[in-house]
RODRENMAR-422335 format. One record per residue (C-alpha): residue number from 1; chain; x negated, y negated, z. Coordinates in steps of 0.25 Angstrom, whole numbers. Layout:
BEGIN
REC:k:c:u:v:w
REC:NUM:A:X:Y:Z $
...
END
This chain:
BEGIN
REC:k:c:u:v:w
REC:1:A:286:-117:32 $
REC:2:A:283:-132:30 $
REC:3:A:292:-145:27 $
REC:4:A:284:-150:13 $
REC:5:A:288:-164:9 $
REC:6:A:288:-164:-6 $
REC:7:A:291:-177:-18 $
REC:8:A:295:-172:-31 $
REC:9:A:299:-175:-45 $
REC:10:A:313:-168:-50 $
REC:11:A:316:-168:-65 $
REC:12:A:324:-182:-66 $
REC:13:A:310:-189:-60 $
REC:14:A:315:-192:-48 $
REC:15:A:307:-190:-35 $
REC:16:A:310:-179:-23 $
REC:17:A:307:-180:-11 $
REC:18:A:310:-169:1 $
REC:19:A:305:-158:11 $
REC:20:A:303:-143:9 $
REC:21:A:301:-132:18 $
REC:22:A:292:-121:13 $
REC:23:A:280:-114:15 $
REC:24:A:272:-122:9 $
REC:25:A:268:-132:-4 $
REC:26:A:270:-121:-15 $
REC:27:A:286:-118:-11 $
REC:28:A:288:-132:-11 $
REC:29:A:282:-133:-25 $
REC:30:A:290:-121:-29 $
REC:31:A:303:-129:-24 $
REC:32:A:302:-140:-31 $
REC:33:A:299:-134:-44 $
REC:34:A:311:-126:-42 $
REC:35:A:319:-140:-41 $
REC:36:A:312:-145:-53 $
REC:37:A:304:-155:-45 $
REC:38:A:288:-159:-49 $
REC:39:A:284:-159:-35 $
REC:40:A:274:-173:-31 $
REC:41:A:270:-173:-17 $
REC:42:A:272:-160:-6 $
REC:43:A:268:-164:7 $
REC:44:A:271:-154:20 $
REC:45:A:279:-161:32 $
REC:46:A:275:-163:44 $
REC:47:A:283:-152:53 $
REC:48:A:290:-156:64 $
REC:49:A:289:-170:62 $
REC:50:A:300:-179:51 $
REC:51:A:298:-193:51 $
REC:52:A:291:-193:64 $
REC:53:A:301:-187:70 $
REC:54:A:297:-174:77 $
REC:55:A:309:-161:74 $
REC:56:A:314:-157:87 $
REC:57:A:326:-150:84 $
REC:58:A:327:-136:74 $
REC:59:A:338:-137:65 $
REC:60:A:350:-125:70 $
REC:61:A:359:-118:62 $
REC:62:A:371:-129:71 $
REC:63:A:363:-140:64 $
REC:64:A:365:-133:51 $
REC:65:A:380:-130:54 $
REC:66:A:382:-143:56 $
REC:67:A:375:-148:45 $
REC:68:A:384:-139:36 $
REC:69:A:398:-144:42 $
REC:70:A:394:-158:41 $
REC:71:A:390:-158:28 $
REC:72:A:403:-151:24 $
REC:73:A:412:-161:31 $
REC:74:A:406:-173:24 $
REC:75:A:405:-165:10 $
REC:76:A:421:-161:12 $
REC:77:A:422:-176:16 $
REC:78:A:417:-181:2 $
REC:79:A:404:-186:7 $
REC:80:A:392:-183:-4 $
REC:81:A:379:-175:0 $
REC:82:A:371:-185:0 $
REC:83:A:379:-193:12 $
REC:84:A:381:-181:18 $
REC:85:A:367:-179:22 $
REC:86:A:365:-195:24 $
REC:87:A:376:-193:36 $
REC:88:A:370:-180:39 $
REC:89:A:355:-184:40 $
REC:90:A:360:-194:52 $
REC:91:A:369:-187:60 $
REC:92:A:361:-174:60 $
REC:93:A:355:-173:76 $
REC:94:A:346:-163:72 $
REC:95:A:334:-170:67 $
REC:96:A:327:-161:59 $
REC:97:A:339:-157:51 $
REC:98:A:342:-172:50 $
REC:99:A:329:-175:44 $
REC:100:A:331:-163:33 $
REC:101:A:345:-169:30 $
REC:102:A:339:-181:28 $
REC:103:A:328:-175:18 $
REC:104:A:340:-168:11 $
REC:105:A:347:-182:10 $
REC:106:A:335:-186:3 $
REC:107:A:334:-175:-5 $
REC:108:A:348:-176:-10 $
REC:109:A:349:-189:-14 $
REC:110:A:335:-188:-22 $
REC:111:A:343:-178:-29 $
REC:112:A:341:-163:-25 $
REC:113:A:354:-156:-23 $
REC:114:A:358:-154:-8 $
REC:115:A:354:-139:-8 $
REC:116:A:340:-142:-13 $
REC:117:A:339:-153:-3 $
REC:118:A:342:-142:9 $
REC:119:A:332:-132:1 $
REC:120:A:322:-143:5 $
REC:121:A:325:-141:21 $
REC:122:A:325:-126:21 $
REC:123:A:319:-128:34 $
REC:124:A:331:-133:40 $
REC:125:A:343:-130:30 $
REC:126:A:345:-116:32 $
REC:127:A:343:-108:16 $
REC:128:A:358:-104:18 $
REC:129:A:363:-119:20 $
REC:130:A:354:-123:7 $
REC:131:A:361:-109:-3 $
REC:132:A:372:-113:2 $
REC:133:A:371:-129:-2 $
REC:134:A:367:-123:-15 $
REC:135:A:379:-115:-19 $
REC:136:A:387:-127:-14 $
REC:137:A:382:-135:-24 $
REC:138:A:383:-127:-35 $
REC:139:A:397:-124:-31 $
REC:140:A:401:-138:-27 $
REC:141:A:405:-131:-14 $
REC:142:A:394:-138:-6 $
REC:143:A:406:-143:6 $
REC:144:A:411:-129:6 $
REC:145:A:398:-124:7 $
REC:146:A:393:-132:18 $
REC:147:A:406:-127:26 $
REC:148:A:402:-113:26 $
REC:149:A:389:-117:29 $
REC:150:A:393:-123:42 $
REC:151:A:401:-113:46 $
REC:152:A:389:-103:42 $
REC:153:A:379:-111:51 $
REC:154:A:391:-114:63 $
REC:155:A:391:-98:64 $
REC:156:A:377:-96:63 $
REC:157:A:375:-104:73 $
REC:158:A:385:-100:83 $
REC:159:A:378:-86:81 $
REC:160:A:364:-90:83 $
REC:161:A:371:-100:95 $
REC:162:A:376:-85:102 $
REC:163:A:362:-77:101 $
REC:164:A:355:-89:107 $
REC:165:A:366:-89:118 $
REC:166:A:366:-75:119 $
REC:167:A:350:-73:122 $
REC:168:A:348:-86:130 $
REC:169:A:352:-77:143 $
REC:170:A:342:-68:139 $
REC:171:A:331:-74:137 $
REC:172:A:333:-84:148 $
REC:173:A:335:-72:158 $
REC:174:A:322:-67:153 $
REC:175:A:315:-78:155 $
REC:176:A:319:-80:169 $
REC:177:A:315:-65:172 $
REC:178:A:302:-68:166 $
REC:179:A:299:-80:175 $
REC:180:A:305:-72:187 $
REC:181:A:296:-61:185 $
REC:182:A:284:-70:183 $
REC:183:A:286:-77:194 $
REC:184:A:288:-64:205 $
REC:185:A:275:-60:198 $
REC:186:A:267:-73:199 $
REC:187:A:272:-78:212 $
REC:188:A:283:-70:222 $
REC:189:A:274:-56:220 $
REC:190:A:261:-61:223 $
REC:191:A:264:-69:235 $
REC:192:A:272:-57:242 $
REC:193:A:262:-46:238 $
REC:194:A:250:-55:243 $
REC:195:A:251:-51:258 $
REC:196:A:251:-36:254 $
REC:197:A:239:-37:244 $
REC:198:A:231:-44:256 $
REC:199:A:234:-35:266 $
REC:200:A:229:-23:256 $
REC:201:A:243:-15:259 $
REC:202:A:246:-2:249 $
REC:203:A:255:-8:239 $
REC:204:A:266:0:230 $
REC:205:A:263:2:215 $
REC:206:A:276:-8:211 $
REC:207:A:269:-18:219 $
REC:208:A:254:-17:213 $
REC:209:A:261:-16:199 $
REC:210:A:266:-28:201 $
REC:211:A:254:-36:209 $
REC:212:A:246:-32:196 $
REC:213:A:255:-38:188 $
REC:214:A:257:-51:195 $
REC:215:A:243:-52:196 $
REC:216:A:242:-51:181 $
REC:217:A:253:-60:179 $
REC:218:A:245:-70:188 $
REC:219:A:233:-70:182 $
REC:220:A:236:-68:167 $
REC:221:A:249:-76:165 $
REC:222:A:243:-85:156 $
REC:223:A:238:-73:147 $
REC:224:A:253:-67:149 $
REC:225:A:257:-80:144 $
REC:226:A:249:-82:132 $
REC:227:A:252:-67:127 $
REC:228:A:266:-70:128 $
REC:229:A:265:-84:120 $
REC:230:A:255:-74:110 $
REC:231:A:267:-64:107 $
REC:232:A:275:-74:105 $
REC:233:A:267:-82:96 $
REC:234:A:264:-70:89 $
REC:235:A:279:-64:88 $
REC:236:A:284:-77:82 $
REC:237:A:273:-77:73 $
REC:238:A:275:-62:69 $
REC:239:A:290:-64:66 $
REC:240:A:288:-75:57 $
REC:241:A:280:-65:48 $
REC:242:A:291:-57:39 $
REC:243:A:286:-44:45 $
REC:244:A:287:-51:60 $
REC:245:A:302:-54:54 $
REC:246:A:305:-40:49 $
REC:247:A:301:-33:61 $
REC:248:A:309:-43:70 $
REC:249:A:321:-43:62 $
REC:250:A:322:-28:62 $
REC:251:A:319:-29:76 $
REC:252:A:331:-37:79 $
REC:253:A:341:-27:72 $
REC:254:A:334:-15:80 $
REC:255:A:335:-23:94 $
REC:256:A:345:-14:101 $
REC:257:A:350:-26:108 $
REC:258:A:348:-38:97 $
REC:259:A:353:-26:84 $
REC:260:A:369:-27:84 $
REC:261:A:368:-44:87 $
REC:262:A:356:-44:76 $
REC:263:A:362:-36:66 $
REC:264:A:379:-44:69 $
REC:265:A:370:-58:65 $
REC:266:A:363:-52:53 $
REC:267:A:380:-46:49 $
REC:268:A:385:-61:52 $
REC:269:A:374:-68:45 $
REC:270:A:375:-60:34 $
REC:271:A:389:-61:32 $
REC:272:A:393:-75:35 $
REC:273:A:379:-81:25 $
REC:274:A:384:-71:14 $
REC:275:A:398:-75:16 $
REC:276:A:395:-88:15 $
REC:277:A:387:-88:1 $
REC:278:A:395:-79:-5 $
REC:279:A:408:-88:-2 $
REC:280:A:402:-98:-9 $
REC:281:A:396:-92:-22 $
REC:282:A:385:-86:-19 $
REC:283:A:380:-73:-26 $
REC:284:A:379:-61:-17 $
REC:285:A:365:-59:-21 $
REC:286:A:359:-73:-20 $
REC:287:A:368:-74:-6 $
REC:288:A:361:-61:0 $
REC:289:A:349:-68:-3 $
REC:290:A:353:-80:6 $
REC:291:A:359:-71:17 $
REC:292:A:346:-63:18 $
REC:293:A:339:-75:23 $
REC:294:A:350:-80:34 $
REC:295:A:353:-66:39 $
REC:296:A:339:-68:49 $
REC:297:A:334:-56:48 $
REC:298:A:323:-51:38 $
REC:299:A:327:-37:37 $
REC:300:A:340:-40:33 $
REC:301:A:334:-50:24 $
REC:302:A:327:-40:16 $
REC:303:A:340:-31:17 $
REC:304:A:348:-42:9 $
REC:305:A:336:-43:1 $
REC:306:A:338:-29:-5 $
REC:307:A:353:-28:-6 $
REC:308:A:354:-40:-14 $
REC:309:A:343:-30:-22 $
REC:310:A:354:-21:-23 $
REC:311:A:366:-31:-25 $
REC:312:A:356:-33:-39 $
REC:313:A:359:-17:-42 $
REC:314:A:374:-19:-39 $
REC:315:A:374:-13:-27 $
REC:316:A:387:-18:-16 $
REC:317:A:381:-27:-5 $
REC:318:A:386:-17:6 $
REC:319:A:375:-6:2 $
REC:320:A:364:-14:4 $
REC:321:A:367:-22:16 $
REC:322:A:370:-7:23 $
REC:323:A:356:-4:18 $
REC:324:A:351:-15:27 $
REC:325:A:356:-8:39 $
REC:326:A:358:-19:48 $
REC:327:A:373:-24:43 $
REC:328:A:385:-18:53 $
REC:329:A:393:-9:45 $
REC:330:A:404:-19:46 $
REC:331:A:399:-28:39 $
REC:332:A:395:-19:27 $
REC:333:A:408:-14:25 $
REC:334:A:414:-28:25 $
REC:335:A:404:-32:14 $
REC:336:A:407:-19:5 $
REC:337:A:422:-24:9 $
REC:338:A:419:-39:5 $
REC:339:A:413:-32:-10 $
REC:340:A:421:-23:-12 $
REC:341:A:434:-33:-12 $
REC:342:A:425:-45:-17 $
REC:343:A:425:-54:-4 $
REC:344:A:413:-53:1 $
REC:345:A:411:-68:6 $
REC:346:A:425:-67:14 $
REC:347:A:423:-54:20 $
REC:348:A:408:-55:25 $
REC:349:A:414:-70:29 $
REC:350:A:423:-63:39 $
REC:351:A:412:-53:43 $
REC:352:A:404:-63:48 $
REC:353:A:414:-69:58 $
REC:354:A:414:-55:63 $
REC:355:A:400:-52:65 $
REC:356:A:398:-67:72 $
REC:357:A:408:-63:81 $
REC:358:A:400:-48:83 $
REC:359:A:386:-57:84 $
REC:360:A:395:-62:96 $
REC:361:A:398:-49:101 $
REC:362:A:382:-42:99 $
REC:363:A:377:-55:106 $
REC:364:A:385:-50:118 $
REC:365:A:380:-37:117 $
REC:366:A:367:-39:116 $
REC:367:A:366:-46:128 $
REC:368:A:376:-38:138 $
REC:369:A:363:-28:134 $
REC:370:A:352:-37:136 $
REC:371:A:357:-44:148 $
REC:372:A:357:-34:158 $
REC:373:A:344:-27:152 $
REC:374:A:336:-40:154 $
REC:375:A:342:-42:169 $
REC:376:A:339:-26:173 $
REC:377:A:323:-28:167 $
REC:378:A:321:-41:176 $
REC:379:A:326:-34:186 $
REC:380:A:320:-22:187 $
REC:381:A:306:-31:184 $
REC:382:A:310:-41:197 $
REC:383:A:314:-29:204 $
REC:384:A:301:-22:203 $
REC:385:A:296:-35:209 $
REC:386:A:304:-36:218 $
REC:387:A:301:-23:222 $
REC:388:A:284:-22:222 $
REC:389:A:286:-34:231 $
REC:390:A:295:-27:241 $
REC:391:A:287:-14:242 $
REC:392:A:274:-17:250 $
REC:393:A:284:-27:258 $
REC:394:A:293:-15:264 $
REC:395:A:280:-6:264 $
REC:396:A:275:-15:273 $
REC:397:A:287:-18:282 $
REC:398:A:288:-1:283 $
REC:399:A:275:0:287 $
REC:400:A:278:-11:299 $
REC:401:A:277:-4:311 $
REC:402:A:292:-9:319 $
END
């Protein structure tokens, strides 16, 4: 995906200027004839750099959040759009995200509608956020819109705040146990085994295993480390193909120790983005559409892409999400409950606060099973050190001669 900077013609002769993210010329083509433009110049934006300014800071889902409740308040206030986004484009911290409110800023005032001008940023203003501004507009609702969003966006965040917390322990034990290791290998083995190599005494099995591999790990770290930098590489090349995100995603909800959290986020996603369109007007089958592509997980994906197939048929929702076979059966019967007495949007709303409190609950789980796994494997891997040092030691102080 590229940023391409485009000037048009619209219908009334009036020139438009703005930024698109898109694969490459041809989809921006293809968007401008979709809003009626005559497209004059498309040029692709320099990444990384706006105005000179290099982009040091992502835009997060607490960017977004607060985004949405600003925008509310000032809406609710009786502020117009296009103030909105002048006092928002200079109090936003988060560069790259003030630089795409300025070019919405811009774009509204040149005359495209405030959905449109996100639409144009979809690199930055999640496709949930610009639906969403859609139906607002169309329904007049754009302040009541905004406020869901924010609430939306405050959870999701909150979630997405909890996994980050959860595997930070984790990761950073791992990372020590691998330095640890490492450095027993490369440093503390060598320098205590040397006196017993030089003085040609039998050795035990546990310590020539480990002399050949500190000798390997001496000699070769440098191919140990370019290996490891390959996968790597290769792994996040592979996942961004849609097979690499198949067998990843189906990965995730088979993990023994990821599945319950995985498969709670997927039941909260999907409730609270479908609560949320559907509260404010959405059709069922154009808001599965939107949910299958905030879910965050292919297979899923191509699960909501057949039910709404059979939502066509006449088919109740509840068959079809079962079909999936990754919603808890919780959730489906609250969903055949919310069709069955036509509240849908309330119930899968009150659904979701449960399951953000059961990701809570998996997240725990999870790790009161990772934890002590992760600290018995260094140990048993230090202690096998530990232990090919210590053997030729006490075989020489037994052969000793008191």
């Amino acid at each position: 995906m590229a940023n391409y900077r485009y000037t048009a013609l619209r219908k009334d002769g009036k020139k438009a200027e703005g930024t698109y993210n898109a694969e490459s010329r041809d989809e921006v083509l293809r968007m401008l004839k979709d809003n009626s433009m005559y497209p004059v110049t498309i040029e692709e934006a320099m990444e990384g750099k706006v105005k000179g300014t290099i982009i040091t800071r992502k835009v997060k889902v607490k960017d977004i959040a607060i985004f949405c409740r600003q925008f509310h308040t000032m809406l609710n206030a009786g502020v117009s759009i296009v103030n909105c986004l002048d006092i928002l484009r200079e109090q936003t911290q988060n560069k790259r995200l003030s630089k795409a409110i300025a070019d919405v800023y811009e774009n509204v005032q040149k005359g495209h509608s405030f959905s449109e001008s996100l639409g144009m940023h979809k690199d930055i203003f999640p496709e949930l956020l610009i639906y969403m501004v859609e139906a607002g507009e169309v329904s007049g609702s754009l302040d009541t819109i905004l406020d869901r969003m924010s609430i939306h966006y405050t959870k999701e965040y909150k979630i997405e705040n909890k996994i980050k917390g959860a595997m930070t322990y984790p990761i950073i034990l791992a990372l020590v146990s691998v330095v640890v290791i490492v450095f027993m290998l490369a440093v503390v083995f060598p320098s205590i085994i040397g006196m017993f190599i030089n003085s040609n005494t039998q050795l035990p099995l546990p310590t020539l295993i480990m002399i050949t591999i500190s000798n390997f790990v001496q000699a070769f770290w440098w191919l140990i480390l370019i290996v490891a930098v390959g996968l790597a590489i290769l792994m996040k090349f592979y996942h961004n193909t849609e097979s690499g995100r198949l067998h990843r995603d189906r990965n995730r909800l088979r993990n023994p120790f990821m599945k319950k959290m995985n498969r709670n986020i997927i039941a909260s996603r999907f409730t609270r983005t479908l609560s949320t369109l559907l509260s404010s007007g959405v059709p069922l089958i154009q808001a599965l559409e939107v949910v299958g592509r905030v879910v965050g997980n292919r297979v899923v994906e191509k699960g909501l892409d057949n039910a709404r197939e059979e939502l066509k048929k006449g088919i109740q929702l509840e068959q079809p999400l079962r079909a999936i076979k990754v919603f808890p059966p919780m959730m489906l019967s609250m969903v055949s409950i919310g069709e069955e007495s036509g509240a849908l949007d309330d119930i899968l709303n009150r659904t979701a606060d449960f399951y953000d409190e059961e990701v809570e609950s998996s997240i725990e789980q999870m790790m009161a099973m990772i934890e002590p796994i992760m600290i018995v494997v260094m140990a048993i891997v230090i202690g096998f050190i530990v232990v090919a040092m210590m053997m030729p030691i006490l075989t020489m102080i037994n052969t000793l001669d008191f």
